[in-house]
C-alpha positions as CSV (number, residue, x, y, z in Angstrom):
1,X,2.2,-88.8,-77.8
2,X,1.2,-92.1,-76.7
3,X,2.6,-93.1,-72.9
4,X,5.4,-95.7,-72.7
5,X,4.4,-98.9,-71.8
6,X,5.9,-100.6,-68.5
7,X,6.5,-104.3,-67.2
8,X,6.7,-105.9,-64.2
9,X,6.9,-109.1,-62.5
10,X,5.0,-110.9,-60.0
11,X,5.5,-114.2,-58.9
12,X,2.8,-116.4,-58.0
13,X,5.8,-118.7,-55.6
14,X,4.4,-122.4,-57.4
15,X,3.1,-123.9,-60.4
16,X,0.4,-124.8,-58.4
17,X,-0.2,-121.1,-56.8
18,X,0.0,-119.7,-60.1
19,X,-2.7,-122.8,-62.1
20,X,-5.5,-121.7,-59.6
21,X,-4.9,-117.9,-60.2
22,X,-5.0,-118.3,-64.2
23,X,-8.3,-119.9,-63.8
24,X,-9.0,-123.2,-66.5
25,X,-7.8,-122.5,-70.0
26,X,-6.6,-118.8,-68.4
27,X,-10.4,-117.7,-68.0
28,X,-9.3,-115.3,-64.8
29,X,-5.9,-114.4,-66.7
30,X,-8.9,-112.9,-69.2
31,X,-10.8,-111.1,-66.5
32,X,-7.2,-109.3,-65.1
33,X,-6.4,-108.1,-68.0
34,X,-10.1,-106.5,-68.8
35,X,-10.6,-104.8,-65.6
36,X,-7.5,-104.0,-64.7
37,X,-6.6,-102.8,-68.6
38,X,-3.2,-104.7,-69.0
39,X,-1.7,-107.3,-70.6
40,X,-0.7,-110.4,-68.3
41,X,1.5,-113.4,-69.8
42,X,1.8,-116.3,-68.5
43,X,5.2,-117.2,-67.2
44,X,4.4,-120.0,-64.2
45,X,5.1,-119.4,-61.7
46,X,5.6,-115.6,-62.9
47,X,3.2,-113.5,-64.4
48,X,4.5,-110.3,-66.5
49,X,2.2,-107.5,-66.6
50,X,2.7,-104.9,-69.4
51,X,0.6,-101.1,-69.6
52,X,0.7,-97.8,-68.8
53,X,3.0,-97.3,-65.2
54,X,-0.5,-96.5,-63.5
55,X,-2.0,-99.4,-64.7
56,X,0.7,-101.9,-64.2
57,X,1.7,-100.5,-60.4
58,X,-2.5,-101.0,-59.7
59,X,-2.6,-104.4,-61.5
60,X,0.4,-105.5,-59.7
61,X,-1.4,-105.0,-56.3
62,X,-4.5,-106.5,-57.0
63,X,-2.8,-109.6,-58.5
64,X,-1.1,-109.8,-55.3
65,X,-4.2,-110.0,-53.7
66,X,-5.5,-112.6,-55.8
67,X,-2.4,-114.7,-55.9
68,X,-2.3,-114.4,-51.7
69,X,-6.5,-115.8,-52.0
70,X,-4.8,-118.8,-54.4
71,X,-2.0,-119.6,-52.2
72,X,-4.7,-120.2,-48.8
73,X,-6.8,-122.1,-51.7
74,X,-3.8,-124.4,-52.2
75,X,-2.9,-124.7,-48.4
76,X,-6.1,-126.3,-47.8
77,X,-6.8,-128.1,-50.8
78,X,-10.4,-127.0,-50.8
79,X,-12.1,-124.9,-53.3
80,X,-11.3,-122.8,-56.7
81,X,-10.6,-119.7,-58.0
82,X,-13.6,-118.7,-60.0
83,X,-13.6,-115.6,-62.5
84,X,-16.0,-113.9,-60.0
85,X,-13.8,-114.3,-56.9
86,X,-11.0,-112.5,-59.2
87,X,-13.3,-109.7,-60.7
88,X,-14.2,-109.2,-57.1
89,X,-10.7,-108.7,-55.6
90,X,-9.9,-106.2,-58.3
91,X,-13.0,-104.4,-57.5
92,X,-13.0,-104.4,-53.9
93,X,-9.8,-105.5,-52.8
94,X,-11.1,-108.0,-50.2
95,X,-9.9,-111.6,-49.6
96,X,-12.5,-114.6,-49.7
97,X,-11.8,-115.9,-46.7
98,X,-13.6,-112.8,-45.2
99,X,-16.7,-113.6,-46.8
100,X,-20.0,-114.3,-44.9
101,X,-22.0,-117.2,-44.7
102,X,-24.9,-119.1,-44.6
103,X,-25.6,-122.5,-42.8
104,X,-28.2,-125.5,-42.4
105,X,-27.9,-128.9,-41.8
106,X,-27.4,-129.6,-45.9
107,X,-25.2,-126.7,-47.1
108,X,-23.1,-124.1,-46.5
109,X,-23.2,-121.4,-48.8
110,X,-20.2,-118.8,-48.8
111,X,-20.4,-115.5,-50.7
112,X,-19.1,-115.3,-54.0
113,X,-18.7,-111.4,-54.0
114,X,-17.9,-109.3,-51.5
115,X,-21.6,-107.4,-52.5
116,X,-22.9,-110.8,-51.4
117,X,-20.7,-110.8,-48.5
118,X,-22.3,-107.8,-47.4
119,X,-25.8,-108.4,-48.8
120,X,-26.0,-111.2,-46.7
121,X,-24.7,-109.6,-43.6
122,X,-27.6,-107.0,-44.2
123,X,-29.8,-109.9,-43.8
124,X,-28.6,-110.3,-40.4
125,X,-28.6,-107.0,-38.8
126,X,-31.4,-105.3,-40.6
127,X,-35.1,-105.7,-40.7
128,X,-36.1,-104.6,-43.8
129,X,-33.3,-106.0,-46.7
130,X,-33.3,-104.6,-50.6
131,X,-31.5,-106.2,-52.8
132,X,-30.9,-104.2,-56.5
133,X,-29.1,-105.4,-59.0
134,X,-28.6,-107.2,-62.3
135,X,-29.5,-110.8,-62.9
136,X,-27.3,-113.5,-62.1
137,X,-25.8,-111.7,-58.9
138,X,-27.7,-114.2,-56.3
139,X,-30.0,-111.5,-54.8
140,X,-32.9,-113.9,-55.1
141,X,-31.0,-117.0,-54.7
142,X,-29.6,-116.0,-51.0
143,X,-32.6,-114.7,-49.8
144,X,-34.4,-117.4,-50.4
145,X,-31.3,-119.5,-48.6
146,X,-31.0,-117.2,-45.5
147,X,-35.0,-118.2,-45.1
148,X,-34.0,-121.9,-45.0
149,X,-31.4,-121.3,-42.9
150,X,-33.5,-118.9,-40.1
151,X,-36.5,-121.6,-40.7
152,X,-34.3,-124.5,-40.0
153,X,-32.9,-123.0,-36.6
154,X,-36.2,-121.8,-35.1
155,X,-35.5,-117.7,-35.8
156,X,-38.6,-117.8,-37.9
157,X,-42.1,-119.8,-38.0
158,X,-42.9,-119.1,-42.0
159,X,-41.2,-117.8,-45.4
160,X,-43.6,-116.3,-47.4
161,X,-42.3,-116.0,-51.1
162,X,-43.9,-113.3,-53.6
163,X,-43.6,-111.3,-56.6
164,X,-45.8,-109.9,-59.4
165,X,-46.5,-112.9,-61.3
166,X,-46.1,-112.3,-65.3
167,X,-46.8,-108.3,-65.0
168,X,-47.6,-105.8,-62.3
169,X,-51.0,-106.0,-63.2
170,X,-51.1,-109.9,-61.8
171,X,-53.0,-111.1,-64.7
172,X,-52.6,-114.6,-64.1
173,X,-56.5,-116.1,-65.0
174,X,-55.3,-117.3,-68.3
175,X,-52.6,-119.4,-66.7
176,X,-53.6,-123.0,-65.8
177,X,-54.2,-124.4,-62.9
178,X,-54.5,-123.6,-59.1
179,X,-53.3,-120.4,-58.0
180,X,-50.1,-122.1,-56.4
181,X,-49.7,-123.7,-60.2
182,X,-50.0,-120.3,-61.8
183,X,-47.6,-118.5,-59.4
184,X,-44.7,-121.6,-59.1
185,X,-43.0,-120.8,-61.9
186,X,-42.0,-117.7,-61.4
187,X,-40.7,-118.1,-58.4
188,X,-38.4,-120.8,-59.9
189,X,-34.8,-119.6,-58.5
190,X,-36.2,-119.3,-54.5
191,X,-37.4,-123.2,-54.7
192,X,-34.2,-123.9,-56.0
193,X,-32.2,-122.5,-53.2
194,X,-34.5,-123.7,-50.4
195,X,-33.7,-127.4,-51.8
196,X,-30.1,-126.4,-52.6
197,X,-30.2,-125.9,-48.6
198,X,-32.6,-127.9,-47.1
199,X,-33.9,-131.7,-47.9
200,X,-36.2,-131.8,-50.5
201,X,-38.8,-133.9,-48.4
202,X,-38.3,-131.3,-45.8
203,X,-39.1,-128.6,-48.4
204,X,-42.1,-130.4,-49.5
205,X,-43.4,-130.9,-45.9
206,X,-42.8,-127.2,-45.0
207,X,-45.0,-126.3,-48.1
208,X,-47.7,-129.1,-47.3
209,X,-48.1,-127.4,-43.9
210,X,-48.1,-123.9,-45.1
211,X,-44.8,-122.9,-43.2
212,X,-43.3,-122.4,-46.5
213,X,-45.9,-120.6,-48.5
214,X,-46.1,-119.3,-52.0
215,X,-48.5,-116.2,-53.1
216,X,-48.8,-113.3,-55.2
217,X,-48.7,-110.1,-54.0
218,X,-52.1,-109.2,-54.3
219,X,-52.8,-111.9,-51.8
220,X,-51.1,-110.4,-49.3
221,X,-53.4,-107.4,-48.7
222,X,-54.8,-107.5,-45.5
223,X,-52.7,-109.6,-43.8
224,X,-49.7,-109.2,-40.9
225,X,-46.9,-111.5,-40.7
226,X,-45.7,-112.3,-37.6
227,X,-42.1,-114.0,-36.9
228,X,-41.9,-114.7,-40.9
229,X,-39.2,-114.3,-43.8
230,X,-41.3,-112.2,-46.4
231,X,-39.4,-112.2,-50.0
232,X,-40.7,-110.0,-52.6
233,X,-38.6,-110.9,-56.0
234,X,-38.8,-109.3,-59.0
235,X,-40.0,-106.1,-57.1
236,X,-38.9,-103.8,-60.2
237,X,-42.2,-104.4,-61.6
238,X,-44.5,-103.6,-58.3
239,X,-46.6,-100.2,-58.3
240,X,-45.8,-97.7,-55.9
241,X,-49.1,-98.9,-54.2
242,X,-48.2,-102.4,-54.0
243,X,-45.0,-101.9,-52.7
244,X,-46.5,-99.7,-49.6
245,X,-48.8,-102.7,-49.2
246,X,-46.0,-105.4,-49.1
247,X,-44.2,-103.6,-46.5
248,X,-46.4,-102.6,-44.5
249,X,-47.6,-106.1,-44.0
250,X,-44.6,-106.7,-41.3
251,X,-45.2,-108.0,-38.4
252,X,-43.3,-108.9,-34.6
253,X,-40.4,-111.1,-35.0
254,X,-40.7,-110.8,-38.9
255,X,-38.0,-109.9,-42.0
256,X,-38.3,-108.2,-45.0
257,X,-36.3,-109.0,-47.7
258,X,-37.0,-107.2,-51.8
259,X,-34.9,-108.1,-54.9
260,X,-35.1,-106.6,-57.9
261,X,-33.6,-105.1,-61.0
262,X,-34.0,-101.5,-61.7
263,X,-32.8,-101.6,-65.1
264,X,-35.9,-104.2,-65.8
265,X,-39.0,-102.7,-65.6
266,X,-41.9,-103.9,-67.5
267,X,-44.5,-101.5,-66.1
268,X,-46.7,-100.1,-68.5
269,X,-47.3,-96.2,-69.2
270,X,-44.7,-95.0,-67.7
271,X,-45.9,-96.2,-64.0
272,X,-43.4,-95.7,-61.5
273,X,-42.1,-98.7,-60.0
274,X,-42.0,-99.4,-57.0
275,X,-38.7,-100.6,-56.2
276,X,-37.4,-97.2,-57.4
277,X,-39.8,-95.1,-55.2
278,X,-39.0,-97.2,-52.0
279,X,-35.2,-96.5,-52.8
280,X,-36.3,-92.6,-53.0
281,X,-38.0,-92.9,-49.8
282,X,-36.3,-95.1,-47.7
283,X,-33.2,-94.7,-48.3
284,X,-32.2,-93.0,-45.2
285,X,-34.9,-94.6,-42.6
286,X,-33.3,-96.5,-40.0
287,X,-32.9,-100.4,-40.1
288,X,-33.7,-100.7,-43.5
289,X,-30.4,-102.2,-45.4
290,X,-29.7,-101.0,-49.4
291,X,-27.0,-104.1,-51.2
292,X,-26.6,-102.7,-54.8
293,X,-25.2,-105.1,-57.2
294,X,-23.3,-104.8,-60.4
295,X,-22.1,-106.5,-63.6
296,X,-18.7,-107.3,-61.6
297,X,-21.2,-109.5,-59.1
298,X,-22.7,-111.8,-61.7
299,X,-22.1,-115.2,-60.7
300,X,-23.2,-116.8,-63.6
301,X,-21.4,-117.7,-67.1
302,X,-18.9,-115.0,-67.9
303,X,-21.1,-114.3,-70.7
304,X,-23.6,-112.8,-68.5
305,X,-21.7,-110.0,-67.1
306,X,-20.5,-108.9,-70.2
307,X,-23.8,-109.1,-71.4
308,X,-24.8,-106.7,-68.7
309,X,-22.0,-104.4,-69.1
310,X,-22.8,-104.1,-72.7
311,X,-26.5,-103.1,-72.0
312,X,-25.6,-100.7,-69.4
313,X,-23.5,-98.6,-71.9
314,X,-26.0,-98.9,-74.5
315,X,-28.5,-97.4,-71.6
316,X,-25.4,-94.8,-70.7
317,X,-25.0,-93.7,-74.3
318,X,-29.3,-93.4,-75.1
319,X,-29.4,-91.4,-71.7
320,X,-26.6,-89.1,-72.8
321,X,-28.0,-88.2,-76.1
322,X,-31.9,-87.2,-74.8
């Protein structure tokens, strides 16, 4: 027998409360109702939530929460309510205005999640920094930021930015050019946070004089980095070896920060990858920081994290029947 459904009210308190929390064209009314598995309509400056008594008591608090972020929204008359700040409310319950930061003279950047919230506060306690998640969850984007922003204030002489260009084998000889031509566009989303964050004839000085300095990995054997931001992206597709030599490469003063996405290994022959083995190992070892992202932390088009949700269950269901 099929449960009885239940309504309730909540009231948002203003039309103007209650526009911010049901997003443009009621994106974030769409994003409620998917997580929380109820059905919301729209009655400004109320909002009538029908499901199961479960569902609508659970939906009833996190709307709460999200309609308390709206109102401080509309007190100050800065910002928005994205369909990420909502997906993360529901998820972790957490208001906004408690999100971490990061700061130069051009920007201020301010979480989006509360996984990037606390991604970033890894950054600032912790030497050595993983980042794992899906795409579009800003793992590479605020690393790359949090260099700028250390750079900028003296914590840190260099950023050295790194990942296996094209495959972990580093084939790049067929690619045109220099090697910092070969390796640039892969490293596309950390240029465009450092001049998201920093001017871009600062950028372009900092990279002139080798304090900002691009490389693949294999051209970091050998070397120790002293007082420098070391971000390894796309780390998923390093060999167990390589990542060994990456980190070990630390040296006084330095930070070590590795993004990648498990889920999106190209390795061939079933190599382990690195990223996975360093999770095995390291997992436990003091002042080394863990941030795992999920769908709900994709800050990109709404499209993406369904997208990701999709493949994961695919992934879940192929798992389940081998």
């Amino acid at each position: 027998m099929a449960e009885t459904l239940k309504s309730r009210i909540v009231d948002a308190g203003t039309n103007d409360i209650a526009q911010l929390v049901t997003g443009v064209a009621e994106t974030n009314i769409a994003v409620m109702e998917d997580l929380l598995n109820v059905t919301i309509y729209n009655q400004s400056p109320e909002f009538k939530i029908v499901g199961t008594q479960e569902d609508v008591d659970n939906a009833a608090r996190a709307i709460g929460l999200i309609i308390s972020r709206a109102g401080e929204i509309d007190k100050s008359g800065k910002g928005d309510l994205g369909e990420a700040d909502v997906a993360s409310l529901i998820m972790h319950g957490e208001k906004k205005s408690s999100m971490s930061k990061i700061t130069t003279k051009k920007a201020t950047l301010t979480a989006q999640t509360v996984t990037q919230s606390k991604y970033i506060e890894a950054m600032e306690k912790h030497d050595v920094v993983f980042g794992l998640g899906p795409a579009g969850t800003g793992k590479t984007y605020l690393a790359a930021a949090f260099g700028a922003a250390g750079l900028e204030r003296g914590d840190f002489e260099r950023i050295i930015l790194t990942r296996p260009a094209v495959e972990a084998g580093e084939r790049l000889g067929f690619l045109p050019g220099d090697m910092k031509e070969k390796v640039d566009p892969y490293l596309r989303p950390l240029y465009d946070a450092l001049y998201d964050m920093m001017r871009y004839e600062d950028v372009e000085k900092l990279i002139a004089s080798k304090q900002i300095e691009i490389a693949p990995l294999a051209f970091m054997r050998g070397r120790t980095m002293k007082r420098t931001v070391m971000i390894l992206d796309e780390a998923q597709n390093t060999t167990a070896m390589q990542m060994k030599m990456f980190l070990t490469r630390m040296g006084e003063g330095s930070k070590i920060i590795v993004t990648g996405d498990p889920t999106q290994v190209d390795l061939p022959n079933n190599q382990i990858s690195g990223l996975m083995d360093a999770h095995n190992i390291l997992k436990n070892v003091d002042g080394i920081s863990f941030t795992e992202f999920t769908d709900v932390d994709v800050v990109r088009h709404k499209m993406v994290a369904k997208i990701v949700r999709a493949y994961d269950k695919a992934g879940a269901a192929k798992a389940k029947k081998t």
